[in-house]
Structures are given as structure tokens and as C-alpha cells.
N, C-alpha and C positions, 0 to 999 in steps of 0.2 A: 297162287295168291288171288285173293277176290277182288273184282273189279270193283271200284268206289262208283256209284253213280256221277252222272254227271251233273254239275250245279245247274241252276237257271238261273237266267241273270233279273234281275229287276225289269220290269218294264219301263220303258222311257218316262220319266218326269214331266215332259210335255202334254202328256193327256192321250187317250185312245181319240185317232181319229175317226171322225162323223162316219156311220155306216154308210148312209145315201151317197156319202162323196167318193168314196174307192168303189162305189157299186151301182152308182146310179143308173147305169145303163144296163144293167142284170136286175133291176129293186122288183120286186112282186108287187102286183095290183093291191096285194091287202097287207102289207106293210107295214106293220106296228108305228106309228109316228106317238105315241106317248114317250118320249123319250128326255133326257135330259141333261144338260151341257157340263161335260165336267172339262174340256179346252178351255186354258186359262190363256191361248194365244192373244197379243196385241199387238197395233202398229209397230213396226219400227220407226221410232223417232229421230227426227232432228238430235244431232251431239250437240249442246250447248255451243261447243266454240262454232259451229256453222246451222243456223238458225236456219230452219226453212229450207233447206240446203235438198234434202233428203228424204221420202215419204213413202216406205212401204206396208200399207196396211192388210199384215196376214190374216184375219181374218175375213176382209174380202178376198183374197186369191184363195183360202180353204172353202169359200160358198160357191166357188164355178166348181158343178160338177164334170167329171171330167172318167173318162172319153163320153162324149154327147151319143147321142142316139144320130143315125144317120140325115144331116140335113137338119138338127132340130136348134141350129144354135141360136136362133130365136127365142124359142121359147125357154131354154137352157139359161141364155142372161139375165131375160126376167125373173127365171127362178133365184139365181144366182143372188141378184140386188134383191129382189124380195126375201129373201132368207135373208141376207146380212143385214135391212131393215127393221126386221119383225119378228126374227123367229131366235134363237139361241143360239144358235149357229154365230151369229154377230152381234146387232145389239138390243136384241127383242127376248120377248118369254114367250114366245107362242114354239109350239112343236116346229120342227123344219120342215119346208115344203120339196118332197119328189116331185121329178119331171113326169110323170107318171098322173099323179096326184094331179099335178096343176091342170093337164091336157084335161082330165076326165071335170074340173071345175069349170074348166071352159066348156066345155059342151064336144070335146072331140071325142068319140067314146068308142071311135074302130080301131081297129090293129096299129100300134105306134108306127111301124113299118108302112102303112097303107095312108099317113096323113099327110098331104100335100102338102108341107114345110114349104118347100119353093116359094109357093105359088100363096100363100096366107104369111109369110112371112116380109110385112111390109113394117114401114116406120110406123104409122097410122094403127095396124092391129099391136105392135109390139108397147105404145101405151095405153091402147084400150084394155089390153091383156090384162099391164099391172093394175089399173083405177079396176077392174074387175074383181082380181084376188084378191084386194084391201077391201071393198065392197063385202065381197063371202063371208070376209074372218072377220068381219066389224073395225077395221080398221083405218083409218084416213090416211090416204097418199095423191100423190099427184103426178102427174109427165108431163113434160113438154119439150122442143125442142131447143138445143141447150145452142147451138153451134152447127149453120148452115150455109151453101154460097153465096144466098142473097143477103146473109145479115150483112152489113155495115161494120160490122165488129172486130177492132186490130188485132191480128193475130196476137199480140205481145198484152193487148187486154183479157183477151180467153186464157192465156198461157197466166196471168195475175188470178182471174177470180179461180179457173181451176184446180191450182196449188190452193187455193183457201179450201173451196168446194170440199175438193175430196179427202181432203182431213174432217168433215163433220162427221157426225155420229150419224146423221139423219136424210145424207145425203147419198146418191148415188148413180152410174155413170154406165150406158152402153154405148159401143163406139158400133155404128153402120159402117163397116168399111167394105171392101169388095166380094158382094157375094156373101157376107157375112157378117155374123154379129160376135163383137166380143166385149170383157168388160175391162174398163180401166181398174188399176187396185194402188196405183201412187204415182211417183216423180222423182225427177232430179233437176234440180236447175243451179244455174249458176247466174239465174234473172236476167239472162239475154236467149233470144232463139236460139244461137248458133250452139249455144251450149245447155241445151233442154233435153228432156227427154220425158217422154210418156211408160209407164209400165203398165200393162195388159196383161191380163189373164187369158189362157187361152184353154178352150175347153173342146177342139177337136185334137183327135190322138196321131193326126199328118203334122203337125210343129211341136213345139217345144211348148211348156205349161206357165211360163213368163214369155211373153215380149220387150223387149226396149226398143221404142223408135223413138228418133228425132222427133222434137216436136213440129220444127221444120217443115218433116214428110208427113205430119199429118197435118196440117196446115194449109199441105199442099195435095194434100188428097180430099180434102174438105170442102175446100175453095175451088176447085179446078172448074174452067166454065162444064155449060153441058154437053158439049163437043167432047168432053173429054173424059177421060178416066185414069186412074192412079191407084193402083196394088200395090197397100198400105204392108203385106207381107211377103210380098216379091219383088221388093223395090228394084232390082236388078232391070225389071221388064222398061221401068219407067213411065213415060204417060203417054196412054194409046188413045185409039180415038176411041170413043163410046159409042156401041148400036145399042143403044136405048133412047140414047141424044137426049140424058137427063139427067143428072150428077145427083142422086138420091142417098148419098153417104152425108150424114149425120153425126154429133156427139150427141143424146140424149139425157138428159136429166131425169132421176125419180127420185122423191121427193116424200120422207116420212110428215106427214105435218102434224102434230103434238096437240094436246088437248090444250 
């Protein structure tokens, strides 16, 4: 008897995902970017019966590209909120931007492998970065820093405007934590600390591609004086002393601003 072929099935309803993003760390220098958004991804919203409760906005965790190039998660999160700001990917019309791409806008034009990430990867470059790429593509944004240990600012006040913040269309968020940069993509609160929590994207391929931490621990990784330090993803270790004797961990803001 003759074999029947085998069927194929439909492709998923949710849309083909982004090239750049399952490949960004393979993408070729001359990489087609005319391209165009057929992901019909949105937040996960608050349920009516719990307001505010709850906030996962998928299409910032689909703009962290992911596995990062080694050491570049830097310039990886810039890209990351710059794409979900401006480009199609999230809530813009312009082509989406590779890591690749951005490096050689910025003036880096050697071997990805051979760019000192370390050592250029500071708070200071990581919003000259973005006011740069909006600069190039004619675009208007801003940075500044959002959440640091000398502001004055109660934990349970960042923990109110952040739950606003990162439900904006226009808004968006890199977390400096240790040795690294990653980008927030929602929340869960219950409107007290003890039962908070921050959601992160993570775009090195050593952890998982969400984070949940206490807001708590990041409050207290924010805040620690400069004696100290707190590994926001190895909570386990707890807080050691700091040989920098600087607490340079950051939440950052960038910031579409609108004609």
C-alpha cells in the first residue's frame, strides 16, 4: 500500500518571530533591515477584577536580543529599548535595529569579539549611546538616570511611578545591576514591598530569559552604600563588600519624546 504523505501543520497564529532576535548573535554585517512587523504580540494586562495587579509587556521581552554577543549586554539593552521605542519590533515604524548595526553607528567598526564591552560599558556611555541612535535615525529620545543611592527617593515611591512608567508606550528601562545590564519588561504588586516584584529580561544565555526578583532586592541592591555591593542574580551570595568602593548599579530611564 502507498504511504500518504505526511500533513503539515499550520504555522502558529502568533506571528513568525523577529529574525534579529533568535539570531542576533549570528546576524551578518549587511543584513537586510527593510523589513516588516507582522507580530501582533501585546502586554499582558491587568484582569479587570485585579487592577494594576499584574504587567507583562511581551513585546519588550521579544526586543532583548538573546544570546548577547560576549560581554556586550550593554549595548544589547540599548538596542533592546531602542527597538521597542522606535522601530516595529514594539511601538515604532522604523526597520529594527541589530547589535551589529548599532556598534558600527556608533563609531565601533573592529571585530565584535575585539570591542572592549568591559571597559566602555559604563552608565554615562550607555545613555550617550541611546541620545546618539535617535540623533542618526532623526529621531527624539532622552536618558537619564531614573533610580540611584543618593537620590532621596522611597523605595515604595519608585516602586508607584515604575508600575506607571513601564506600562507607557514611550517609555523605557535598563536595570545596571552587577557587572551587568538588563532590561526590565513588567511587574507584579500586591502595592506593598514585601510583596513586589520586578520582571527582567535577560539576554545572556548563563540564566534563564525572565527574571522575577523582589522589588525588595532590588532596592536593596540600588541603594547599598558604596562599601558595598549586592548580586541582584545571585542573591544567595548576599552583600559583599565592594573593591570599587562605588555602588554604580542604576535603574535608567529612556525616554521616546513625541513631536
Amino acid at each position: 500500500m502507498q504511504q500518504q504523505p505526511t500533513k503539515r501543520h499550520p504555522a502558529s497564529s502568533v506571528g513568525p518571530r523577529p529574525r534579529n532576535l533568535s539570531r542576533d548573535s549570528h546576524a551578518s554585517a549587511n543584513e537586510d533591515t527593510s523589513n516588516s512587523s507582522d507580530s501582533k504580540l501585546s502586554p499582558i494586562k491587568p484582569h479587570p477584577a485585579f487592577p494594576g495587579k499584574k504587567f507583562l509587556d511581551l513585546k519588550r521581552w521579544e526586543c532583548v536580543p538573546r544570546p548577547q554577543y560576549t560581554r556586550s549586554c550593554g549595548i544589547t539593552s540599548v538596542v533592546a529599548c531602542w527597538n521597542y521605542l522606535f522601530s516595529i519590533l514594539g511601538q515604532g515604524k522604523l526597520p529594527y535595529l541589530t547589535v551589529p548595526q548599532a556598534l558600527r553607528i556608533l563609531g565601533y567598526t573592529q571585530e565584535i569579539r575585539r570591542i572592549p564591552f568591559f571597559d566602555i560599558a559604563i552608565n554615562r556611555n550607555i545613555m550617550r549611546w541611546f541620545r546618539k541612535l535617535c540623533t542618526h535615525f532623526g529621531v527624539k529620545g532622552e536618558a537619564r538616570i531614573y533610580w540611584k543611592n543618593s537620590h532621596e527617593r522611597k523605595s515604595e515611591d519608585v516602586l508607584r511611578t515604575y508600575c506607571e512608567d513601564i506600562q507607557s508606550a514611550g517609555k523605557a528601562f535598563i536595570y545596571h545591576c552587577f557587572k551587568h545590564y538588563i532590561t526590565p519588561v513588567g511587574f507584579e504588586t500586591s502595592g506593598s514591598l514585601e510583596d513586589s516584584w520586578m520582571l527582567i529580561g535577560e539576554s545572556s544565555r548563563g540564566y534563564p530569559s525572565l527574571h522575577v526578583v523582589p522589588w525588595k532586592d532590588v532596592a536593596a541592591d540600588i541603594m547599598c552604600k558604596n562599601s558595598l555591593v549586592y548580586n541582584i542574580r545571585q542573591r544567595y551570595k548576599g552583600v559583599q563588600k565592594n573593591p570599587e568602593k562605588k555602588n554604580h548599579h542604576r535603574l535608567i530611564l529612556l525616554q521616546r519624546l513625541d513631536n
